[in-house]
N, C-alpha and C positions, 0 to 999 in steps of 0.2 A: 136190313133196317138197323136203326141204332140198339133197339131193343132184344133182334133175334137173331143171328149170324145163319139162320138158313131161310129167311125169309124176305122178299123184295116189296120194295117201297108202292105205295097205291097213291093217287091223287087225294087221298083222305089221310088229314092226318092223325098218326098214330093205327092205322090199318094196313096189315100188313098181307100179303101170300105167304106163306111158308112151305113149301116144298119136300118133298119128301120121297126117295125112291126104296120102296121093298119096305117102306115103313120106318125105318131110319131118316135122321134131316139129311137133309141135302145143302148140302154147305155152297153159296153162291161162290163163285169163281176159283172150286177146287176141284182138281180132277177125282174121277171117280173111275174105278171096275167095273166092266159087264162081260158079263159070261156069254157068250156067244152061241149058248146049248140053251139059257134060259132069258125068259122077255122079261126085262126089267118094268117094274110096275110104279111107276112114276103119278103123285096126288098132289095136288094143291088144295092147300087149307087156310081160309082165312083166320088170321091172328089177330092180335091187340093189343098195342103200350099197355101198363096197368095203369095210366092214369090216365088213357085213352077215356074221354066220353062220346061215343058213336050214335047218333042218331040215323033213323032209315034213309036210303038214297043209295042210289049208283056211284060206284069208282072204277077206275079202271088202273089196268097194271099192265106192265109187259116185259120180257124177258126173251134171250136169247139161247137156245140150245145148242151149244156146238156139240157134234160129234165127229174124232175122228177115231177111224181102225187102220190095223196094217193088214 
């Protein structure tokens, strides 16, 4: 989003996901590390512009995970 570099845009605006693996952000379209001995714990969290005013209702959001290994 314009507001969060590790969070992806929702059909609401100013609501965002923000992503997060092992509790660190998850920076959208940067590679990351994983250890191959431990399961990476991967959350989404909803966010918010700070001058976001959000009222109740459904949104929806989506994302892509690529993973490659050698």
């Amino acid at each position: 989003t314009s507001y969060d570099d590790a969070a992806i845009e929702t059909d609401v605006t100013g609501l965002g996901i923000k992503l997060r693996q092992n509790g660190q952000p998850f920076r959208v379209n940067t590679p990351i590390q994983i250890n191959a001995d431990t399961k990476p714990q991967l959350e989404a969290v909803p966010v918010k512009a700070v001058d976001a005013v959000l009222t109740d209702g459904t949104f929806s959001a989506s994302a892509t995970l690529r993973v490659e290994y050698q």
